[in-house]
N, CA, C and O atoms as a GROMACS GRO file, in nm:
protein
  540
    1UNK      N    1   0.988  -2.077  -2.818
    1UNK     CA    2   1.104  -2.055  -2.735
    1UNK      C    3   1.139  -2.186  -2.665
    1UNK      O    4   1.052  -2.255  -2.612
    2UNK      N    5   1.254  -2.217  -2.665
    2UNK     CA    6   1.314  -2.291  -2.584
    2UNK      C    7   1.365  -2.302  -2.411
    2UNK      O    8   1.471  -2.253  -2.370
    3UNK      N    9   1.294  -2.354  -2.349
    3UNK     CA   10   1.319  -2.336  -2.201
    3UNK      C   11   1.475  -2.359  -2.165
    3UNK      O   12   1.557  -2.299  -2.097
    4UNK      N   13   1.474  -2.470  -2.238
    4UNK     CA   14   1.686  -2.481  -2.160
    4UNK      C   15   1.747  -2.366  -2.218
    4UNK      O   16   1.814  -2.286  -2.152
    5UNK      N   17   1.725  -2.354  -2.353
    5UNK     CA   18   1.837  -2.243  -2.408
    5UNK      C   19   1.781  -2.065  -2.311
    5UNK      O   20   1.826  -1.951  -2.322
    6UNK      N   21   1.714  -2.099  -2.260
    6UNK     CA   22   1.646  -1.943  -2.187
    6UNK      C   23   1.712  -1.950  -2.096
    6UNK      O   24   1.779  -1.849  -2.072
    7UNK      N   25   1.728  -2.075  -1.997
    7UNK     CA   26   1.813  -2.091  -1.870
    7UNK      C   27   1.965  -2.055  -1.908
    7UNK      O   28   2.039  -1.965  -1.868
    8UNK      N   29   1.983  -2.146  -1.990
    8UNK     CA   30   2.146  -2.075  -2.058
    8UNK      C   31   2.181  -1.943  -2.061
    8UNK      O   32   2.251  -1.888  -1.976
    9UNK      N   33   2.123  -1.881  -2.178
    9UNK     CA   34   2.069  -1.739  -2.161
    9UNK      C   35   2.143  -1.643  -2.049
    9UNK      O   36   2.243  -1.572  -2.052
   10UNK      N   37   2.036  -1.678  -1.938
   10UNK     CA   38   2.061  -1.655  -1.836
   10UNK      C   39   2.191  -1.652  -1.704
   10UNK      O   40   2.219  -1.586  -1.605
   11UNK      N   41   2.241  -1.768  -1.780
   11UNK     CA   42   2.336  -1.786  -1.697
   11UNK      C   43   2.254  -1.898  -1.550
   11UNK      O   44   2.307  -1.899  -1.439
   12UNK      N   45   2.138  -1.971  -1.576
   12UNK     CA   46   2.108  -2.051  -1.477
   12UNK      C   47   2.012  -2.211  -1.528
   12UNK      O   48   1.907  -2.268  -1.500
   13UNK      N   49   2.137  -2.229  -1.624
   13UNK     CA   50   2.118  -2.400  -1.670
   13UNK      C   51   2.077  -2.498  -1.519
   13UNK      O   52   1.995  -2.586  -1.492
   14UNK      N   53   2.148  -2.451  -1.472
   14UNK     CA   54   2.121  -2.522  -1.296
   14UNK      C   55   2.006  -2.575  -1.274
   14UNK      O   56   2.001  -2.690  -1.230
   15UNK      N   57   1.878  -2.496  -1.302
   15UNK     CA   58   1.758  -2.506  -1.321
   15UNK      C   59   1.707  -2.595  -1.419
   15UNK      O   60   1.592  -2.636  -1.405
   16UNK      N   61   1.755  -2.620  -1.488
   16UNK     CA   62   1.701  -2.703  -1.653
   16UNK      C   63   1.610  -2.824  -1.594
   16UNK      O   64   1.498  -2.820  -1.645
   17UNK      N   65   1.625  -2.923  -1.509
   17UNK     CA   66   1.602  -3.059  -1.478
   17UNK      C   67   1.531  -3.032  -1.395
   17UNK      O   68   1.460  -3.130  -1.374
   18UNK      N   69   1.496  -2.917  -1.302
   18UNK     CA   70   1.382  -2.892  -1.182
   18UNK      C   71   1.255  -2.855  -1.320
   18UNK      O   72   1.150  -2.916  -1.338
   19UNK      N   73   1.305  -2.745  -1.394
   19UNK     CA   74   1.186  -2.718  -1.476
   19UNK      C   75   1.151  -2.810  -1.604
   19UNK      O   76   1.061  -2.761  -1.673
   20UNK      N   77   1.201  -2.931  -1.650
   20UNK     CA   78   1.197  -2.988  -1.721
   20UNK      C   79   1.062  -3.114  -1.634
   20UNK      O   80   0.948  -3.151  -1.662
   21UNK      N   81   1.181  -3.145  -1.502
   21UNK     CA   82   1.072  -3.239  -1.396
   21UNK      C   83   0.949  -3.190  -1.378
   21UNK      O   84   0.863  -3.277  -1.364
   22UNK      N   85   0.908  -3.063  -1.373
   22UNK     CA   86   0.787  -2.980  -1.342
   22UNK      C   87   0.697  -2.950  -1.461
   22UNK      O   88   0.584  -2.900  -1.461
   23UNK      N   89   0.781  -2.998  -1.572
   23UNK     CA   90   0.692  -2.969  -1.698
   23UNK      C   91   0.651  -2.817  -1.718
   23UNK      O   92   0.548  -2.757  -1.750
   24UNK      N   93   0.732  -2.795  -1.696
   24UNK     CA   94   0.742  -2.594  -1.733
   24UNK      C   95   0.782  -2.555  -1.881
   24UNK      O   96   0.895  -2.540  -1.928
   25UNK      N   97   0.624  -2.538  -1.959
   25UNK     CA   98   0.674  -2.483  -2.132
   25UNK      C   99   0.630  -2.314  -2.075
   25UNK      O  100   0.590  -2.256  -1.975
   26UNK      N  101   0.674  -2.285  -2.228
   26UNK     CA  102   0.623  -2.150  -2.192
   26UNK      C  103   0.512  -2.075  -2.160
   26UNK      O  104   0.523  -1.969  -2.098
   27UNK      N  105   0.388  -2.129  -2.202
   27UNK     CA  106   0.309  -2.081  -2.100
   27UNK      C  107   0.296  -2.079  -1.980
   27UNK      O  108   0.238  -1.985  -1.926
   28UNK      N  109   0.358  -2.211  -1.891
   28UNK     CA  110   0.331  -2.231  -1.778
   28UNK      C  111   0.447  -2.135  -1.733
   28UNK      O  112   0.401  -2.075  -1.635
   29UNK      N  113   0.553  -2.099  -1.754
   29UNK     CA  114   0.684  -2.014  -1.766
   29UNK      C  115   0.614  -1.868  -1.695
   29UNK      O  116   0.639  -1.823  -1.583
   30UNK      N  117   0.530  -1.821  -1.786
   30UNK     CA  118   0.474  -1.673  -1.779
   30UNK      C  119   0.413  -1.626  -1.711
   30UNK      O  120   0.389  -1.506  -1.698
   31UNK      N  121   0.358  -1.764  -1.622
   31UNK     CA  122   0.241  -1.742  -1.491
   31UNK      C  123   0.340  -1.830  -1.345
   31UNK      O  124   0.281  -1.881  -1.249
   32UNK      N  125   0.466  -1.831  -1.357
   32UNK     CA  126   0.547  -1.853  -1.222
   32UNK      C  127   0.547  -1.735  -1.111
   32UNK      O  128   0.519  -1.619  -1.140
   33UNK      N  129   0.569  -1.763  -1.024
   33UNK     CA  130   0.557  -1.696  -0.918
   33UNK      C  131   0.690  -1.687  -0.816
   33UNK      O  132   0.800  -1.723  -0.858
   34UNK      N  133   0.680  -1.656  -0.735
   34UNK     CA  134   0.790  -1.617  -0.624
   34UNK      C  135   0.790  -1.744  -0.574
   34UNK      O  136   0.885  -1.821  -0.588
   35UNK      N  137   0.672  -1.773  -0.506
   35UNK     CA  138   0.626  -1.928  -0.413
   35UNK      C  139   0.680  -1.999  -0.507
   35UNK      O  140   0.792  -2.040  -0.475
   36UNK      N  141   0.620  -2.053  -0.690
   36UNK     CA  142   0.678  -2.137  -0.811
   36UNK      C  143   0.801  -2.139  -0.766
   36UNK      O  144   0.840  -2.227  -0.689
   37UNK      N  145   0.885  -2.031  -0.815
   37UNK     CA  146   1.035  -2.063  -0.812
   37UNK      C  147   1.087  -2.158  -0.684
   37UNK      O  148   1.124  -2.275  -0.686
   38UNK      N  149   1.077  -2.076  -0.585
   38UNK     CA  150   1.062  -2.150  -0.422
   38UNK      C  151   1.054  -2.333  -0.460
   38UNK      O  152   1.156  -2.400  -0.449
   39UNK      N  153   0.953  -2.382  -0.493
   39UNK     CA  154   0.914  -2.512  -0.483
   39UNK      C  155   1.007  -2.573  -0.629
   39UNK      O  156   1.037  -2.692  -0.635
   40UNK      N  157   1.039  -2.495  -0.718
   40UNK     CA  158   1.132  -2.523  -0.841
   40UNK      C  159   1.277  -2.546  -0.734
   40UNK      O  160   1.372  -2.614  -0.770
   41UNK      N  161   1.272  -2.480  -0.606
   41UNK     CA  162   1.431  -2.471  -0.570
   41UNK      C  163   1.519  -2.376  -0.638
   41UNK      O  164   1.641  -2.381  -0.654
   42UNK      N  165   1.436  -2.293  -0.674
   42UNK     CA  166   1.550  -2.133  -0.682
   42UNK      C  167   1.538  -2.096  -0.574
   42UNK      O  168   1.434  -2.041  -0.537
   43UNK      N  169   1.667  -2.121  -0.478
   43UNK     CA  170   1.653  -2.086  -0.357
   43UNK      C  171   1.703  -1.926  -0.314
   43UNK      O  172   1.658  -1.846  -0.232
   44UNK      N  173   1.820  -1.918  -0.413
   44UNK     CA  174   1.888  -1.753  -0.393
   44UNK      C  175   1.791  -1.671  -0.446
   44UNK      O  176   1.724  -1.690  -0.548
   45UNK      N  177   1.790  -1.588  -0.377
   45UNK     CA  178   1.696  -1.458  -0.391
   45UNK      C  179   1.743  -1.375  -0.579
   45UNK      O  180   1.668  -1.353  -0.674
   46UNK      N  181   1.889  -1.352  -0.566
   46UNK     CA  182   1.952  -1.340  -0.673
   46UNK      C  183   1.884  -1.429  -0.794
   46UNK      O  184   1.869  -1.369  -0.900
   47UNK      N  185   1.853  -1.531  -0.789
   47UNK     CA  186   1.809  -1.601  -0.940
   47UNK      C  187   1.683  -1.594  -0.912
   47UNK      O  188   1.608  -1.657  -0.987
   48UNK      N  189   1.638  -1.538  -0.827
   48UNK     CA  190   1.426  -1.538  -0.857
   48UNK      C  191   1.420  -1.386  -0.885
   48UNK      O  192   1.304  -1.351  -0.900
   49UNK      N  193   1.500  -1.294  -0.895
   49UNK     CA  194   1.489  -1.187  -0.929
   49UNK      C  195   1.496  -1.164  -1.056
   49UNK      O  196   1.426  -1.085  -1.121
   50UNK      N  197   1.642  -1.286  -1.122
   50UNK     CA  198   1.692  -1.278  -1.235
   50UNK      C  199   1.542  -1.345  -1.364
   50UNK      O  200   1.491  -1.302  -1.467
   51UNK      N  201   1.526  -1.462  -1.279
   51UNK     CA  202   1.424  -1.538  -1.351
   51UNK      C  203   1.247  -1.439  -1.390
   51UNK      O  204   1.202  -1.428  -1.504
   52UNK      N  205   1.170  -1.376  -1.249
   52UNK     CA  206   1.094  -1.322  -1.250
   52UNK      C  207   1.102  -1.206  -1.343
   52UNK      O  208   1.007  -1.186  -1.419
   53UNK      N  209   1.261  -1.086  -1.346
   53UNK     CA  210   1.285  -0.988  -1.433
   53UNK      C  211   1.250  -1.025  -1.562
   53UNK      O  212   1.174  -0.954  -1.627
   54UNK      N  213   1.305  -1.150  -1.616
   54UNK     CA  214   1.342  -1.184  -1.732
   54UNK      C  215   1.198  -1.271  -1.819
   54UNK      O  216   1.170  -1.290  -1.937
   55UNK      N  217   1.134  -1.306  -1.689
   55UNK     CA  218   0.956  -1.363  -1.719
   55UNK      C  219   0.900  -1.200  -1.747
   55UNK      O  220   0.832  -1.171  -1.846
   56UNK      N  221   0.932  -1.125  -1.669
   56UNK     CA  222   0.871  -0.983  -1.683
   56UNK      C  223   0.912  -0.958  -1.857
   56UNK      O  224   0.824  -0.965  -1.943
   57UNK      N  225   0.996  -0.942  -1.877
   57UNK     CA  226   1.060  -0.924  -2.012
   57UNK      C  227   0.994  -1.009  -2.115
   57UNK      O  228   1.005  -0.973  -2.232
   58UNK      N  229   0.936  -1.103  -2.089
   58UNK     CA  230   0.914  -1.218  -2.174
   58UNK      C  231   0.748  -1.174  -2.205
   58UNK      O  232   0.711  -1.172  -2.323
   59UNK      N  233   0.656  -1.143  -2.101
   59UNK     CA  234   0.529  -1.114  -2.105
   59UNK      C  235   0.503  -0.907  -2.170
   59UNK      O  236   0.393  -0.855  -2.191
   60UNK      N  237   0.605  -0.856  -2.180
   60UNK     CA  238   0.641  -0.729  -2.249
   60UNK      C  239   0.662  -0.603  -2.158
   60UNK      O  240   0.687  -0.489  -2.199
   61UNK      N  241   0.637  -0.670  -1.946
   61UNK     CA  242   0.667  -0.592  -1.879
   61UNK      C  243   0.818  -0.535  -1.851
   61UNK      O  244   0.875  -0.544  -1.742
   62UNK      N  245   0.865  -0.482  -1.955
   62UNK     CA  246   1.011  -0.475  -1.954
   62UNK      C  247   1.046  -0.318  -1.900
   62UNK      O  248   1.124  -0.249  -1.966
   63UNK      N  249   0.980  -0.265  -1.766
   63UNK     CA  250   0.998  -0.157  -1.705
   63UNK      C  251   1.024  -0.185  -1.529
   63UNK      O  252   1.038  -0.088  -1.454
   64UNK      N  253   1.030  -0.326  -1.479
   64UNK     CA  254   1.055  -0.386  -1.360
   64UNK      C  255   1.151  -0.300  -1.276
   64UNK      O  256   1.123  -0.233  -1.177
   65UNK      N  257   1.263  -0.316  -1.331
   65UNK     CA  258   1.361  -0.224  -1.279
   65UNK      C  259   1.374  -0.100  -1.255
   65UNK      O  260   1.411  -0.047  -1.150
   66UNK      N  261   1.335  -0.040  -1.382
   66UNK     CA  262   1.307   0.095  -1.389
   66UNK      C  263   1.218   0.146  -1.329
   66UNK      O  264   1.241   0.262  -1.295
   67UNK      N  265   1.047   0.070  -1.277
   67UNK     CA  266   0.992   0.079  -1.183
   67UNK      C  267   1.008   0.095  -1.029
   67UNK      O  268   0.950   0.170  -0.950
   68UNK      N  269   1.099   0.006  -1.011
   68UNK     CA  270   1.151  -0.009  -0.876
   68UNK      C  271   1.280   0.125  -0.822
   68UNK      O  272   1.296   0.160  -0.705
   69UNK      N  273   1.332   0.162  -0.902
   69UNK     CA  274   1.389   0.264  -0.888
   69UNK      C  275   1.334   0.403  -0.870
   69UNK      O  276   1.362   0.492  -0.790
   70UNK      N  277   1.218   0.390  -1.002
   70UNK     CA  278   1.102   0.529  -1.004
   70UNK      C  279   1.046   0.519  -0.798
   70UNK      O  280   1.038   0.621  -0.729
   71UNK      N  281   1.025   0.412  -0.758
   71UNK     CA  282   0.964   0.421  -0.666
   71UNK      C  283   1.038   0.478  -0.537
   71UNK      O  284   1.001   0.565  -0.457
   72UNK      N  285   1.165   0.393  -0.544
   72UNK     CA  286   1.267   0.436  -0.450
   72UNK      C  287   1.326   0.614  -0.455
   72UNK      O  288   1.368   0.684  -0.364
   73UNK      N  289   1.310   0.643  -0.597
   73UNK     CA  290   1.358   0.808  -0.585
   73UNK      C  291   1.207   0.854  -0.502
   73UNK      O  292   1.202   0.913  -0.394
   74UNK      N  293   1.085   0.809  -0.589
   74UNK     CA  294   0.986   0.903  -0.497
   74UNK      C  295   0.948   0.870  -0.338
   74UNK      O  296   0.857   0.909  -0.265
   75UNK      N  297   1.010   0.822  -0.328
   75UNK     CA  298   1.032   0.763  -0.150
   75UNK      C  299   1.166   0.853  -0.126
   75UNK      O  300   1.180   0.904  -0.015
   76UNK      N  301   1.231   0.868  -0.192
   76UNK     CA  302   1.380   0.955  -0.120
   76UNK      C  303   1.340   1.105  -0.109
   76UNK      O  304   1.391   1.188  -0.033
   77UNK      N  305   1.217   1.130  -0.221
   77UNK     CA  306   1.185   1.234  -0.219
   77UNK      C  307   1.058   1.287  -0.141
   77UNK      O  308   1.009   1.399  -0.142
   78UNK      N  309   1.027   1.196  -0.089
   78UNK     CA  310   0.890   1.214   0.015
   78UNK      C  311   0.960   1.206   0.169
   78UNK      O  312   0.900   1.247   0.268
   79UNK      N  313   1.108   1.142   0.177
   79UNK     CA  314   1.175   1.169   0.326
   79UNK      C  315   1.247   1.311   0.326
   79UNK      O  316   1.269   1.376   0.428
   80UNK      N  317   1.271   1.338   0.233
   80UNK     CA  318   1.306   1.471   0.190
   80UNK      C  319   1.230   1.553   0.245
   80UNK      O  320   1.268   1.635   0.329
   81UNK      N  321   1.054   1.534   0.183
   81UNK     CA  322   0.962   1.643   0.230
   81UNK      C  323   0.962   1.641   0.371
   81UNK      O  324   0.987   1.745   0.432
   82UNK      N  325   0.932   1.517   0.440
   82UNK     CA  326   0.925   1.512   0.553
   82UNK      C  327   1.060   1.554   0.637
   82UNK      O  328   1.019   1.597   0.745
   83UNK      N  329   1.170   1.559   0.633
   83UNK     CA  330   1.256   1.615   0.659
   83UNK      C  331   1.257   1.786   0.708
   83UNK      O  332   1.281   1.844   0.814
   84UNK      N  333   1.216   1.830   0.562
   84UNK     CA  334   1.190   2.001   0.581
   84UNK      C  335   1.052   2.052   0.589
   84UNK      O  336   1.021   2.160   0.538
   85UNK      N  337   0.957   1.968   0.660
   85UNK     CA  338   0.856   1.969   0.711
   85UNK      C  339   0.813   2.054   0.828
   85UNK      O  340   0.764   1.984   0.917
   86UNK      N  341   0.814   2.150   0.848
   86UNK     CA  342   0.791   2.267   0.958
   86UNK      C  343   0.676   2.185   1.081
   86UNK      O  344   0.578   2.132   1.029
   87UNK      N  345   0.685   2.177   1.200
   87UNK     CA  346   0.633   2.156   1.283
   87UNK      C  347   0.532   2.239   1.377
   87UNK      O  348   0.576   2.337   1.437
   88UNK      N  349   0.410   2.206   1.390
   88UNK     CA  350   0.261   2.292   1.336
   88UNK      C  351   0.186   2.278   1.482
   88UNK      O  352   0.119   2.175   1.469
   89UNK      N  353   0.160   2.336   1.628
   89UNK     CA  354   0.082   2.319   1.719
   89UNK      C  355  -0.043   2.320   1.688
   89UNK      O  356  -0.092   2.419   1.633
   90UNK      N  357  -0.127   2.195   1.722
   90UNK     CA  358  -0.266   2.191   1.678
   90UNK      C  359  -0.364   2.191   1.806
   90UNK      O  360  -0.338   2.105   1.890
   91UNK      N  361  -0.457   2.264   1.827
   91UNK     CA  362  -0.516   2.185   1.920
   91UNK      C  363  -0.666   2.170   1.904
   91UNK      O  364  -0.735   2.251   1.842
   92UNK      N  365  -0.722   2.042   1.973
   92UNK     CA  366  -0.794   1.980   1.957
   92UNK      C  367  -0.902   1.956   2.068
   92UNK      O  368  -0.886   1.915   2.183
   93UNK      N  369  -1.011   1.991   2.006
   93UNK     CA  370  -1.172   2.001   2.128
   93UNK      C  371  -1.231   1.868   2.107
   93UNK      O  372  -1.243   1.795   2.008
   94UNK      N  373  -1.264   1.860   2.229
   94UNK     CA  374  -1.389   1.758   2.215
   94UNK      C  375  -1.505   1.770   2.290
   94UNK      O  376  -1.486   1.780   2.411
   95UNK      N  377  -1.644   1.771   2.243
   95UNK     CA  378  -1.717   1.830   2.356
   95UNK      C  379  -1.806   1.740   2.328
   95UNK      O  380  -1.821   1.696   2.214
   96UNK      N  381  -1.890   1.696   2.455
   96UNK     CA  382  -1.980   1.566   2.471
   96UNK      C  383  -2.116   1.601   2.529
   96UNK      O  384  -2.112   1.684   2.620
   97UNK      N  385  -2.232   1.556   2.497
   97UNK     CA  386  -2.371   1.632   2.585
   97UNK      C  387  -2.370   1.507   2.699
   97UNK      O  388  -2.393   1.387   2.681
   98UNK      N  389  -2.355   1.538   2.754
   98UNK     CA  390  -2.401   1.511   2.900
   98UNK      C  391  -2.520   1.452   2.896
   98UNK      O  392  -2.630   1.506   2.882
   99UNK      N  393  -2.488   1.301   2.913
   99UNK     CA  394  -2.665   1.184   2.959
   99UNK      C  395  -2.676   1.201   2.818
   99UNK      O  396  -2.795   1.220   2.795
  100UNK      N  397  -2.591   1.203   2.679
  100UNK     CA  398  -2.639   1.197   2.547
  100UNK      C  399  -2.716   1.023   2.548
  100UNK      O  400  -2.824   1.000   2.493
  101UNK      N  401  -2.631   0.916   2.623
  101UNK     CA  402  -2.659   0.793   2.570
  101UNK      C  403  -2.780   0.793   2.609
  101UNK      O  404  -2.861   0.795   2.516
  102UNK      N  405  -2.832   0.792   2.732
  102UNK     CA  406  -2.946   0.798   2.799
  102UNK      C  407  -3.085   0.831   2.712
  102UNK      O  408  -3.196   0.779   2.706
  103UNK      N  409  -3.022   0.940   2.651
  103UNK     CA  410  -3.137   1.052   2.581
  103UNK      C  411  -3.147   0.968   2.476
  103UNK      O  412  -3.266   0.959   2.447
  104UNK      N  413  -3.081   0.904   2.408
  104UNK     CA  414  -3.059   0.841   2.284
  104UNK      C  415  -3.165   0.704   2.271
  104UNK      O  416  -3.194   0.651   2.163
  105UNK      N  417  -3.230   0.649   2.440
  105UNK     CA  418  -3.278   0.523   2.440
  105UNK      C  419  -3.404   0.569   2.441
  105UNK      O  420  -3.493   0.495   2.399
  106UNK      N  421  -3.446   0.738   2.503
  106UNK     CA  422  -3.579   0.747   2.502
  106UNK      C  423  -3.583   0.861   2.407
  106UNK      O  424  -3.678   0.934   2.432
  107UNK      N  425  -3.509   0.902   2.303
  107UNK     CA  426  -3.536   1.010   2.189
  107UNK      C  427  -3.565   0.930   2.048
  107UNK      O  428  -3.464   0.873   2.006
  108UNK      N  429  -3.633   0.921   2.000
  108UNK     CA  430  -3.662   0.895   1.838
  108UNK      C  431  -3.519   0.927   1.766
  108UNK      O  432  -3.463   1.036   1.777
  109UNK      N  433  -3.467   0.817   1.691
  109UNK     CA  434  -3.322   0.873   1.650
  109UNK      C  435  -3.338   1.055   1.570
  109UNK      O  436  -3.275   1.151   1.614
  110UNK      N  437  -3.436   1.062   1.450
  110UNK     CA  438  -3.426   1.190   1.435
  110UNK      C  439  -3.460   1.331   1.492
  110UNK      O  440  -3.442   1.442   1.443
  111UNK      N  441  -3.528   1.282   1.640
  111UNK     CA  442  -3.506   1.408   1.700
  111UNK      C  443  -3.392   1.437   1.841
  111UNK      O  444  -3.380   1.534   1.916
  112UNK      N  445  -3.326   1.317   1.832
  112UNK     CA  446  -3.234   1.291   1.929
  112UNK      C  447  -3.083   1.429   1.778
  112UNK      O  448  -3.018   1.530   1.805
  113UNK      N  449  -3.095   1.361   1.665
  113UNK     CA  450  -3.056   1.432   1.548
  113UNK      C  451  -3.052   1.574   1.609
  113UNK      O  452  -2.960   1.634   1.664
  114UNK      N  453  -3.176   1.608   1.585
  114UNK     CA  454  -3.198   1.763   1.642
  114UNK      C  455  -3.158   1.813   1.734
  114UNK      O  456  -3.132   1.932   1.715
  115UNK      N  457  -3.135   1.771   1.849
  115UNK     CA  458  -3.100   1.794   2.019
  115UNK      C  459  -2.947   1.816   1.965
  115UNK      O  460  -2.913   1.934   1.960
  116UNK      N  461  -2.834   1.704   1.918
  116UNK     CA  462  -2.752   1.725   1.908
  116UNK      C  463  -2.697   1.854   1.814
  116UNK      O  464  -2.608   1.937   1.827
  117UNK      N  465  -2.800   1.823   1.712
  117UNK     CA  466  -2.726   1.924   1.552
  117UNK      C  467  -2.705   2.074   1.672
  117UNK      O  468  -2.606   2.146   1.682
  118UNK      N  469  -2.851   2.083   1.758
  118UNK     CA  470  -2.888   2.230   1.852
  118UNK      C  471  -2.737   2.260   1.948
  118UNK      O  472  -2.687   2.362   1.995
  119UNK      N  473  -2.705   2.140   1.949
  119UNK     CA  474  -2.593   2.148   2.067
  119UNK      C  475  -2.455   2.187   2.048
  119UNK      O  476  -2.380   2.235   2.133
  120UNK      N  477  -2.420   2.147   1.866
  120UNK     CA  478  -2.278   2.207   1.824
  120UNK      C  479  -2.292   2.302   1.770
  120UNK      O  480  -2.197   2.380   1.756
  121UNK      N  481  -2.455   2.337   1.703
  121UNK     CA  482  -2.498   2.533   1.680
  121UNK      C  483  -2.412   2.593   1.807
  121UNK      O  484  -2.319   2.672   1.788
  122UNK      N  485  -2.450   2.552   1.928
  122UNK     CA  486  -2.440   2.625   2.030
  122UNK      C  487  -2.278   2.648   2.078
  122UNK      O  488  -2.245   2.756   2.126
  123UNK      N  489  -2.192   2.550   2.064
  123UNK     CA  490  -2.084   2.461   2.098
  123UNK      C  491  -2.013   2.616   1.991
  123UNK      O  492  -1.947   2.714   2.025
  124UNK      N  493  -2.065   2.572   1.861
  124UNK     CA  494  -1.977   2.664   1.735
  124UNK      C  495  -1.967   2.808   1.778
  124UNK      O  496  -1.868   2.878   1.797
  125UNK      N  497  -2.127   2.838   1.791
  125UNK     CA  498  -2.101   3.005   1.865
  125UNK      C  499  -2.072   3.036   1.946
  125UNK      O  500  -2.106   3.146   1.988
  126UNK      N  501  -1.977   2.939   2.024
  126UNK     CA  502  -1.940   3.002   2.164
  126UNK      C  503  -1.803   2.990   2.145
  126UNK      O  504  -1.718   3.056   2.206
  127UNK      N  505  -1.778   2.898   2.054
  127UNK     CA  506  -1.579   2.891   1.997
  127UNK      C  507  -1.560   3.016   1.971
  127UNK      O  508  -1.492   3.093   2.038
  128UNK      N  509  -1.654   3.054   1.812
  128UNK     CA  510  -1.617   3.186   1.730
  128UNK      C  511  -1.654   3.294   1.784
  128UNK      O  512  -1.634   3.394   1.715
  129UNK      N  513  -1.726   3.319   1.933
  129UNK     CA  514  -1.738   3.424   1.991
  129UNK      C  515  -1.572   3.447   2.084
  129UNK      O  516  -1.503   3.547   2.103
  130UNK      N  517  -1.557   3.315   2.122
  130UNK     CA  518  -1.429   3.393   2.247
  130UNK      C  519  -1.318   3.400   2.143
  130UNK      O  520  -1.235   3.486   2.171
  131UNK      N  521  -1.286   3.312   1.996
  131UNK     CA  522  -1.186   3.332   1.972
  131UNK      C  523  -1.166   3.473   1.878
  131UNK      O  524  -1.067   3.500   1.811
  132UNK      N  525  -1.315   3.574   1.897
  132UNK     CA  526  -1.291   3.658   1.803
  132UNK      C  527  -1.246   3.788   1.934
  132UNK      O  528  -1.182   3.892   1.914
  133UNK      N  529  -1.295   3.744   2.045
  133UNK     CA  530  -1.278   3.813   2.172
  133UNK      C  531  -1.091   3.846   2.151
  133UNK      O  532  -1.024   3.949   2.145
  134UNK      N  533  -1.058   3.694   2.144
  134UNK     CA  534  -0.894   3.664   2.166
  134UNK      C  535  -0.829   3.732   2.067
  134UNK      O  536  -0.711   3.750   2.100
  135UNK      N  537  -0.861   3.788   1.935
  135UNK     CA  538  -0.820   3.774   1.805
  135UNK      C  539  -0.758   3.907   1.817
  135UNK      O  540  -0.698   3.957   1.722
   0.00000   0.00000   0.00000
């Protein structure tokens, strides 16, 4: 492949003498970057899109676009969900043992283990007792 006739191609001969100065064949072509173009002086956003698409095309990723769209519908369709998203009161316990740290400097970690595991046994049956009271 020919690098000038690719710029042609393109519609961005403009480029020919930055990538000619840079010694850009086609391999080096296939591994450009966003930053590359940048320091080539593709300064419009418009021709690093055009150039990167068309490197995409060249290496056989020829779904760029079509990607970027797939993504944007499933984003239109995830504000969607969130949109008709029903709004849900939660509420939330927190329960702490009292002098736990304390206990923690003079308990062996696995029976300090035990004291606690004993403490949300206790914590649990006293939730599912009042809320069956409430029920």
């Amino acid at each position: 492949m020919h690098i000038t006739a690719w710029l042609r191609n393109l519609g961005l001969e403009r480029y020919e003498q930055a990538f000619r100065d840079n010694e850009i064949n086609e391999s080096v072509l296939l591994k450009l970057t966003t930053e590359d173009l940048k320091e080539l002086g593709v300064v419009a956003v418009g021709h690093r899109r055009t150039l990167l698409d068309a490197i995409a095309d060249l290496r056989g990723e020829k779904t760029t676009r079509h990607d970027e769209d797939s993504r944007a519908k499933k984003t239109d369709r995830a504000d969607n969900r969130l949109a008709e998203a029903e709004r849900r009161q939660l509420t939330v316990m927190f329960c702490d043992l009292v002098g736990s740290t304390a206990l923690s400097a003079r308990l062996d970690p696995e029976d300090l283990r035990g004291v606690i595991a004993a403490y949300h046994r206790c914590c649990t049956e006293l939730v599912v007792r009042v809320s069956q009271n409430e029920g």
